[in-house]
C-alpha positions as a Markdown table, in Angstrom:
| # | Residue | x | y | z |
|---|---|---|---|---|
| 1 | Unk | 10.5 | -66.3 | -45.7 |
| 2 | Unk | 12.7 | -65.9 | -42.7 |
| 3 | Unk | 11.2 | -67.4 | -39.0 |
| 4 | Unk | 12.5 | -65.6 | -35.6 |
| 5 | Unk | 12.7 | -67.9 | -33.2 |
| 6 | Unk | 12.6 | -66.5 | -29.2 |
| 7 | Unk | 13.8 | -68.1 | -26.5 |
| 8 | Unk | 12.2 | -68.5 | -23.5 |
| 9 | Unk | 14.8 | -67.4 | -20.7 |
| 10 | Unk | 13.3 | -67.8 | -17.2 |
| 11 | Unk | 16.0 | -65.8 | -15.3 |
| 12 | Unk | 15.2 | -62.6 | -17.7 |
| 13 | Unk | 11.4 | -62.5 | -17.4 |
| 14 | Unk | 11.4 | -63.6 | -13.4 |
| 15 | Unk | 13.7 | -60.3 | -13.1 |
| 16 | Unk | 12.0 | -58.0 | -15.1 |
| 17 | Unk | 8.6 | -58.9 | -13.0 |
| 18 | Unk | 10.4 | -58.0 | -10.1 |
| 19 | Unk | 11.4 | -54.8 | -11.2 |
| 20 | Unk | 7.9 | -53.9 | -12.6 |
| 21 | Unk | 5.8 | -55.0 | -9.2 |
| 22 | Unk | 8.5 | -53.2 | -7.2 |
| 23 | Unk | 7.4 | -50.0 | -9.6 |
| 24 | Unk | 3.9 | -50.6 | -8.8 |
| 25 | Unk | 4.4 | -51.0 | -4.9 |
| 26 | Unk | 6.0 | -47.8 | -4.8 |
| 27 | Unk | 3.3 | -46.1 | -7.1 |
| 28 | Unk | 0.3 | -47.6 | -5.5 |
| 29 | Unk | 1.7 | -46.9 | -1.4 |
| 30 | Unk | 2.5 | -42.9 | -2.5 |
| 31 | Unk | -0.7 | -42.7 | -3.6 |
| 32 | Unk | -2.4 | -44.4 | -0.8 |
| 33 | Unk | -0.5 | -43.7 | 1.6 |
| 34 | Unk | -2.8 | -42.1 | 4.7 |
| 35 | Unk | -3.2 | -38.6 | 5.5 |
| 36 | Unk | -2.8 | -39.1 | 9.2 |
| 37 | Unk | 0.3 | -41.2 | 10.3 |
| 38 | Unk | 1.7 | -42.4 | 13.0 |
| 39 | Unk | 3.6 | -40.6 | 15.2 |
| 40 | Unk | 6.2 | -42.6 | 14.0 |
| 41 | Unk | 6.0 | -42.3 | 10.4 |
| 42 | Unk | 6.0 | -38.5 | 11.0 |
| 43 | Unk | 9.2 | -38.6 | 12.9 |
| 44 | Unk | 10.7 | -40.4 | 10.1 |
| 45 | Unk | 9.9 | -37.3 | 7.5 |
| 46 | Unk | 10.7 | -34.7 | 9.6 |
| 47 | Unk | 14.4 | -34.8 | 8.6 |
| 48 | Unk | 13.6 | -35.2 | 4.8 |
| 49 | Unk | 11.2 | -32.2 | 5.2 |
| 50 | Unk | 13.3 | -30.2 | 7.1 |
| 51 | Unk | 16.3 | -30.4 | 4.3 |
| 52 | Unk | 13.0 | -29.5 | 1.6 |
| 53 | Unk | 12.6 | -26.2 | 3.4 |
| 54 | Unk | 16.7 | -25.2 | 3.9 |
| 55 | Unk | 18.3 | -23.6 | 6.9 |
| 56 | Unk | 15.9 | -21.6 | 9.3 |
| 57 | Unk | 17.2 | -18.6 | 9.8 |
| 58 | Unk | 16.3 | -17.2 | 14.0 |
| 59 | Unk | 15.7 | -13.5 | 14.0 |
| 60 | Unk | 17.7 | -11.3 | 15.6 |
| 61 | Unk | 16.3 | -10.3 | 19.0 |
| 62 | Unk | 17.1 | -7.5 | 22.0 |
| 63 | Unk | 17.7 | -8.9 | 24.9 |
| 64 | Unk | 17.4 | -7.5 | 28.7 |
| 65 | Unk | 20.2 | -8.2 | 30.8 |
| 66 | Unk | 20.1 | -7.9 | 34.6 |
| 67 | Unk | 23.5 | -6.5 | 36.2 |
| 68 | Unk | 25.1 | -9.3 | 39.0 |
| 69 | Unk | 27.2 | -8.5 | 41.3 |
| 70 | Unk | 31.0 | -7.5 | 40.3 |
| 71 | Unk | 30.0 | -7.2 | 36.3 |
| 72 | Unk | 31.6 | -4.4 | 34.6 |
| 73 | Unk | 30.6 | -3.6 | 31.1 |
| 74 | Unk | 33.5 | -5.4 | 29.7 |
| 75 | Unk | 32.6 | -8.6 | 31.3 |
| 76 | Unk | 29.2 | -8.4 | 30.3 |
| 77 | Unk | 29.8 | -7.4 | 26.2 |
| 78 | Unk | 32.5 | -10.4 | 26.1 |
| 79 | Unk | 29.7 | -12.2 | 27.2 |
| 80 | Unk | 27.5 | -11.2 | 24.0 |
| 81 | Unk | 30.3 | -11.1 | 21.7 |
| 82 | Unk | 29.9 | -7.2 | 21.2 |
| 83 | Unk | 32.0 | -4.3 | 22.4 |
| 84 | Unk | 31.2 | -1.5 | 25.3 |
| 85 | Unk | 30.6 | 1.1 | 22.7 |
| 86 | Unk | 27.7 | -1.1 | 21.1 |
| 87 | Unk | 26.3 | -1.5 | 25.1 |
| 88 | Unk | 26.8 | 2.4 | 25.3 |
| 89 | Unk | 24.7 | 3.2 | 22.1 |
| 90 | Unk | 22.1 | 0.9 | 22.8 |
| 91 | Unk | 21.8 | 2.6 | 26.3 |
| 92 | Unk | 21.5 | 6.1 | 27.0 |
| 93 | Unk | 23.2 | 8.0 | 29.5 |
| 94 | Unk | 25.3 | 4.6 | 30.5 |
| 95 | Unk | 28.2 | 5.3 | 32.5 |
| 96 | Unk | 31.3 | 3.3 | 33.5 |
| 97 | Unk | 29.8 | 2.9 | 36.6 |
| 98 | Unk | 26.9 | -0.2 | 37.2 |
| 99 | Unk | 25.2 | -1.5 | 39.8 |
| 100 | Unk | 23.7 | -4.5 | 40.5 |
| 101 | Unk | 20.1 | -5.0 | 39.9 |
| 102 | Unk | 20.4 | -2.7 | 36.6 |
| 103 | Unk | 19.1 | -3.8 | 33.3 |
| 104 | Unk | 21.0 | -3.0 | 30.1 |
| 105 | Unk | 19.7 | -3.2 | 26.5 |
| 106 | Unk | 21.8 | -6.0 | 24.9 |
| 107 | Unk | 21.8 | -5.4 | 20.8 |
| 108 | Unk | 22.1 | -9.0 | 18.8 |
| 109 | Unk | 25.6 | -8.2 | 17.5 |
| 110 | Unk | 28.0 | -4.9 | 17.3 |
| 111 | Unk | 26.2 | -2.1 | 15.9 |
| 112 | Unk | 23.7 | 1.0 | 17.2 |
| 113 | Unk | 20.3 | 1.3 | 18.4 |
| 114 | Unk | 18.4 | 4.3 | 16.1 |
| 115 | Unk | 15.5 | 5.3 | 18.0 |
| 116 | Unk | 13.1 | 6.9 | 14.6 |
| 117 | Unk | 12.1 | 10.0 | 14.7 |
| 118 | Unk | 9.4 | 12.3 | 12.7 |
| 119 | Unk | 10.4 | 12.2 | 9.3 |
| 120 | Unk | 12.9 | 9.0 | 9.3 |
| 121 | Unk | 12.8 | 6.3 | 6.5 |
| 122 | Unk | 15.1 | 3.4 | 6.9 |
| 123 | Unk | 16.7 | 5.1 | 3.4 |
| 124 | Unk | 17.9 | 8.1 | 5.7 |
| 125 | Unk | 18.6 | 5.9 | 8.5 |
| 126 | Unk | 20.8 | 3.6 | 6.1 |
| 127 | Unk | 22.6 | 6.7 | 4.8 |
| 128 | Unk | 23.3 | 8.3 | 8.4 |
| 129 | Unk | 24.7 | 5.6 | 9.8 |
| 130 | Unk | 26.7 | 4.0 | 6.2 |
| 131 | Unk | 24.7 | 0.5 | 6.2 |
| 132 | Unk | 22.3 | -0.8 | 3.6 |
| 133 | Unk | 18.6 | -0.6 | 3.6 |
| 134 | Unk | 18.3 | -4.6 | 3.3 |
| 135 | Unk | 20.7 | -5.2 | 6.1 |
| 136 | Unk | 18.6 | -3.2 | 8.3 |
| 137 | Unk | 15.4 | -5.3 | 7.5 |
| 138 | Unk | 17.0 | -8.1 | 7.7 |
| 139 | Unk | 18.1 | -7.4 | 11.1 |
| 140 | Unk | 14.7 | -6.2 | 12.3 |
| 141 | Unk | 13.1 | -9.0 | 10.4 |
| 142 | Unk | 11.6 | -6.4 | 8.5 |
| 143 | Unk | 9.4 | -7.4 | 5.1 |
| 144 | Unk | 8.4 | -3.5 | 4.2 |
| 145 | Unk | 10.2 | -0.6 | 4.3 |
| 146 | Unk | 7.4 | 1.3 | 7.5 |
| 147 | Unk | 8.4 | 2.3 | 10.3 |
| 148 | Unk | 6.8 | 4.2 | 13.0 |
| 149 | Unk | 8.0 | 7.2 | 15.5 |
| 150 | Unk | 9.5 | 6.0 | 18.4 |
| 151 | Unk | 10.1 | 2.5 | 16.9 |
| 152 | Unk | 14.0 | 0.9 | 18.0 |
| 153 | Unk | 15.8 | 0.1 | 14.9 |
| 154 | Unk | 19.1 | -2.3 | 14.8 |
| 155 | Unk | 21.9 | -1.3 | 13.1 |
| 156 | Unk | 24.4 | -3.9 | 12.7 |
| 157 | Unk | 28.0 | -2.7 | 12.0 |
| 158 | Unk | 26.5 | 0.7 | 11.7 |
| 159 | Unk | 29.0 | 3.7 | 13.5 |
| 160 | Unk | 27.3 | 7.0 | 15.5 |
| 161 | Unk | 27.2 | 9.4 | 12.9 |
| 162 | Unk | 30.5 | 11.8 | 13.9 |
| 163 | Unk | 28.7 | 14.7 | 12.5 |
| 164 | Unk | 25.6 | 16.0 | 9.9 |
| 165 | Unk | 27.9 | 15.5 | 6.9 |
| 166 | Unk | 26.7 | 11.7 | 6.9 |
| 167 | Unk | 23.6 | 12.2 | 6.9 |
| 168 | Unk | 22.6 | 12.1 | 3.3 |
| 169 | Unk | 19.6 | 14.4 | 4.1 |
| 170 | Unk | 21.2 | 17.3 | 5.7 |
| 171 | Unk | 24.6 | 17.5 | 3.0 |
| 172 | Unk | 27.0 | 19.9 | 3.2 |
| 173 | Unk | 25.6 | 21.2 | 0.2 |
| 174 | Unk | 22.1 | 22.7 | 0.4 |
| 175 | Unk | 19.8 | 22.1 | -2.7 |
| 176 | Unk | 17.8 | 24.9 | -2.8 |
| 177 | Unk | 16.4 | 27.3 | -0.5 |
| 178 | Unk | 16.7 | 25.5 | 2.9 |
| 179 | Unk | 13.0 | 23.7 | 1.7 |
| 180 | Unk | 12.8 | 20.1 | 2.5 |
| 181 | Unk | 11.7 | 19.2 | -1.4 |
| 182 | Unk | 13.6 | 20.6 | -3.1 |
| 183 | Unk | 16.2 | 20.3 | -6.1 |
| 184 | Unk | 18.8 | 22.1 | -7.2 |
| 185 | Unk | 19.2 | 22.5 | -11.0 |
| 186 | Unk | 21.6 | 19.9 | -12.2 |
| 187 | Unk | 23.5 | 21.5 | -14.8 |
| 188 | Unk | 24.0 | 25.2 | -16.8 |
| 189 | Unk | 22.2 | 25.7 | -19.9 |
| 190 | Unk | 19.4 | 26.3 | -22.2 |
| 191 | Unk | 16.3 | 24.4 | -21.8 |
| 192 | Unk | 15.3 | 23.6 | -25.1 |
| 193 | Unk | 12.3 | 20.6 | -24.0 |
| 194 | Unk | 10.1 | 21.2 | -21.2 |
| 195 | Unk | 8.2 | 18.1 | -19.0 |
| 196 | Unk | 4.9 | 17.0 | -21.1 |
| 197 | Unk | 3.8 | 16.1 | -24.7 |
| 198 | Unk | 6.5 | 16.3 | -27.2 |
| 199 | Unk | 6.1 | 15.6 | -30.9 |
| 200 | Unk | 3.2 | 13.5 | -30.2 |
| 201 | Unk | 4.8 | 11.5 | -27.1 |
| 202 | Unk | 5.1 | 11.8 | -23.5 |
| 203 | Unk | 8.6 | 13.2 | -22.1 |
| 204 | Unk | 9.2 | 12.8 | -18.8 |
| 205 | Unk | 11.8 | 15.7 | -18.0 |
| 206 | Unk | 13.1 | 18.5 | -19.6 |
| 207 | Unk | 16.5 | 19.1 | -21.9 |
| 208 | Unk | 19.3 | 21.9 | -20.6 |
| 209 | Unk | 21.4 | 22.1 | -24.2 |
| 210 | Unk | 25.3 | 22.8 | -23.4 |
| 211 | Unk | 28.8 | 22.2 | -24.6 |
| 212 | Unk | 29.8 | 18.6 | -24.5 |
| 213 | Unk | 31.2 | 18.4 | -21.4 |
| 214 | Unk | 29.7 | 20.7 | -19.6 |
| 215 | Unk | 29.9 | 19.6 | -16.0 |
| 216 | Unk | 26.7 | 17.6 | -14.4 |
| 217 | Unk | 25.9 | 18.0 | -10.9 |
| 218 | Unk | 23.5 | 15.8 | -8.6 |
| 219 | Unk | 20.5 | 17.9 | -7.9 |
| 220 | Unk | 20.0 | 16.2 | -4.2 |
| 221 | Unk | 22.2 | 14.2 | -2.1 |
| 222 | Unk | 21.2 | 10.7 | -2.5 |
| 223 | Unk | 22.6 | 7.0 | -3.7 |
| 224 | Unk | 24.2 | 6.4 | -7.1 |
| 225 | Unk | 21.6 | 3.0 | -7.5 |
| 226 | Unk | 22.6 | 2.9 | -11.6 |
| 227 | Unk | 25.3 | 4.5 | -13.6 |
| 228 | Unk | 26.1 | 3.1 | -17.3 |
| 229 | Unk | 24.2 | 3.0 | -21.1 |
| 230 | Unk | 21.0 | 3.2 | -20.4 |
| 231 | Unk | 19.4 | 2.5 | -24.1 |
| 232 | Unk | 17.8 | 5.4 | -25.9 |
| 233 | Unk | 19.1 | 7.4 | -22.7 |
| 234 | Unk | 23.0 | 6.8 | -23.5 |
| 235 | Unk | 25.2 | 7.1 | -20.5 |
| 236 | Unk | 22.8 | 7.3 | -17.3 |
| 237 | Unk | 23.2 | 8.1 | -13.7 |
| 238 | Unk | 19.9 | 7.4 | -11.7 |
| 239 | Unk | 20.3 | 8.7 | -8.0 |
| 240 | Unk | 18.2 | 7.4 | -5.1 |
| 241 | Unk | 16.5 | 10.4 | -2.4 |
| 242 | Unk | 15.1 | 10.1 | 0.8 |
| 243 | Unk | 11.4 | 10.6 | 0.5 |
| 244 | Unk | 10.4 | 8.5 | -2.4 |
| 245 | Unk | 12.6 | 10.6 | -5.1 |
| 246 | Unk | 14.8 | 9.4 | -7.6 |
| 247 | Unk | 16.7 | 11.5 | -10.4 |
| 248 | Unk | 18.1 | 11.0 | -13.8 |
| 249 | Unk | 20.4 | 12.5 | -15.5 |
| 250 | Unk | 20.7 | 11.5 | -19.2 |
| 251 | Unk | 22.6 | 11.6 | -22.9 |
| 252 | Unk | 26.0 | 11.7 | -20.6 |
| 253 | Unk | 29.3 | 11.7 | -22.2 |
| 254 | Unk | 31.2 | 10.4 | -19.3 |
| 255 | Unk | 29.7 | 9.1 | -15.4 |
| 256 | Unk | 32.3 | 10.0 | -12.6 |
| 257 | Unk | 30.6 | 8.1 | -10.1 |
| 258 | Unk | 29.7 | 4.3 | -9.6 |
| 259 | Unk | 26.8 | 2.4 | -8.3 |
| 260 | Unk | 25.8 | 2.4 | -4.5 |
| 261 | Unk | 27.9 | 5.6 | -4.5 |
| 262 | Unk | 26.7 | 8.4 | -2.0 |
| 263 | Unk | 26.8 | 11.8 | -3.5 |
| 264 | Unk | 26.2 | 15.3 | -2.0 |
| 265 | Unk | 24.3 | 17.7 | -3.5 |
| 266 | Unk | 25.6 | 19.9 | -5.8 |
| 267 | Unk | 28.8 | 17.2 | -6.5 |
| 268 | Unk | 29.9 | 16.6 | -9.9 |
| 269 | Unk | 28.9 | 13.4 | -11.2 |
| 270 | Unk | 28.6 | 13.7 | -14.8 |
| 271 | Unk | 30.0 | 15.5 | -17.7 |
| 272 | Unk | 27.0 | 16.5 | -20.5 |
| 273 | Unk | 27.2 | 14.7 | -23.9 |
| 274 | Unk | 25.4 | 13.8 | -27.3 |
| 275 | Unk | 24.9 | 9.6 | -26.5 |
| 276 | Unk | 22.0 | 7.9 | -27.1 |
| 277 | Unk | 18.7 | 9.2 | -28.8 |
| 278 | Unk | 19.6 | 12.6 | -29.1 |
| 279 | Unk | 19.6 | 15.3 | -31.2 |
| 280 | Unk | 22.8 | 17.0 | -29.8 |
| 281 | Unk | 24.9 | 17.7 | -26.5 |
| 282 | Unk | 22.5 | 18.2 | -23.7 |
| 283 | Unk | 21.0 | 17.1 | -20.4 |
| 284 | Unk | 18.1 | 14.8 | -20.4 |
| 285 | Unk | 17.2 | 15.8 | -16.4 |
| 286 | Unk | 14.0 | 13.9 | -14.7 |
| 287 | Unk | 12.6 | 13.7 | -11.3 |
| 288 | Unk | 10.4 | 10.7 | -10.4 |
| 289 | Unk | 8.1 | 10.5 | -6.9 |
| 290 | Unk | 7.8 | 6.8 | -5.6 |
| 291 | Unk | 8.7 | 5.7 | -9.3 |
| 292 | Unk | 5.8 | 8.2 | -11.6 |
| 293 | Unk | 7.8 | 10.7 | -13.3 |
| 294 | Unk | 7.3 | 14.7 | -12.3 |
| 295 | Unk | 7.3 | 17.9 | -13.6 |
| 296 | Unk | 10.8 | 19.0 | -12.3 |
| 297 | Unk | 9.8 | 22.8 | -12.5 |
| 298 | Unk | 7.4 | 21.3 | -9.1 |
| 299 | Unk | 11.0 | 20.8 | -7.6 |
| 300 | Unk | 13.1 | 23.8 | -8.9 |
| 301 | Unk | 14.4 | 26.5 | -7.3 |
């Protein structure tokens, strides 16, 4: 039978206290430590705290500015950093000429001043003037997508529309019968499935059966937000509307158009195919209202 014999070393068991009471210092004064401190004491955290929360980020504001004597509007949009058209848009009927004592609009950066109207959404607005939706709410420090009549909008970068073209909601193309809802059908050909129940499950569109390769057209103008495989769908475009709409267009062979795309209506976008779940070349075609699939017969011409 074998003894161990340990030897007492002072140095090792003086240092290894330390350590352990320096543990329980720390442990005991974060527990402890009092809810109201010193002015002092909260000075000292305010740096740490600050690097907890990241960099604050200051809103973008509209600012007044008050004409002085000998300002032109070059002087005063090199003092803002912008140019004379972005101090023309964001003031109506502004002419070369200014006096002092006037007071001009001065936007945050370059960009436009949208003043809504009846029947805007930041989606059209976005599309008229060829920004994206989340820069404009970021700009307006924005955290929903409301906005009112007569409400100012910033947009930064944004151009003046040149003519009705760009605006997504009045394309080149008409849809269908001039009225404001509705679609135009996408593609030629037989419908073979109609919207509803469907060997004992829901569908959510209806089928138009063609030729492979029959050509696919957007029913609405709108915003290519998704165009790939798309599971049982096969090859998918999805297409963004003003108004709360969104359209698919399903079982593709072939997507000519790529995501954050705009399309007219009526502009090929898609060739018809046999991919996915399906039982042969046709259009899977759906309309969807704030995200709940509709009857697209409530829609067709």
């Amino acid at each position: 039978m074998r003894f161990i014999t340990i030897t007492y070393q002072p140095k090792i068991v003086g240092k290894v206290i330390a350590v352990l009471t320096l543990c329980v210092l720390v442990v005991v004064g974060l527990v402890f430590m009092p809810k109201n401190m010193g002015d002092e004491q909260a000075e000292m955290l305010e740096p740490l705290e600050a690097m907890a929360r990241g960099p604050i980020t200051e809103p973008t504001k509209v600012r007044i500015h008050n004409v002085q004597e000998g300002e032109t509007l070059g002087i005063i949009a090199e003092k803002y950093t912008i140019d004379v058209d972005t101090l023309q848009a964001a003031n109506d009927n502004l002419s070369a000429t200014i006096h002092q004592g006037d007071q001009l609009v001065i936007l945050p950066s370059r960009g436009m001043l949208h003043t809504a109207d009846m029947g805007d959404t930041l989606w059209s607005i976005a599309n008229a003037y060829g920004v994206g939706v989340d820069t404009i709410m970021t700009a307006n420090s924005k955290s929903g997508e409301q906005i009112g009549i007569g409400e100012k909008i910033f947009i930064p970068g944004g151009e003046k529309p040149q003519n009705r073209e760009r605006q997504l909601a009045r394309a080149e193309t008409p849809v269908s019968r001039s009225v404001g809802e509705r679609f135009a059908l996408p593609a030629i050909g037989e419908i073979t499935s109609g919207f509803g129940n469907r060997w004992g499950k829901r569908h959510n569109g209806i089928d138009l059966a063609n030729d492979v390769g029959t050509k696919i057209r957007a029913a609405r103008a709108g915003r290519v937000v998704y165009a790939g495989w798309y599971s049982g769908y096969g090859y998918t475009v999805i297409i963004e509307h003003d108004q709360g709409y969104t359209t698919l267009y399903g079982h593709l062979s072939e997507a000519i158009v790529q995501n954050e795309q705009y399309v007219k209506g009526g502009q090929v976008i898609a060739y018809m195919g046999n991919t996915g779940n399906s039982t042969g070349p046709h259009l899977h075609f759906e309309v969807l209202k704030n995200g709940v699939p509709i009857n697209p017969y409530n829609v067709l011409p």
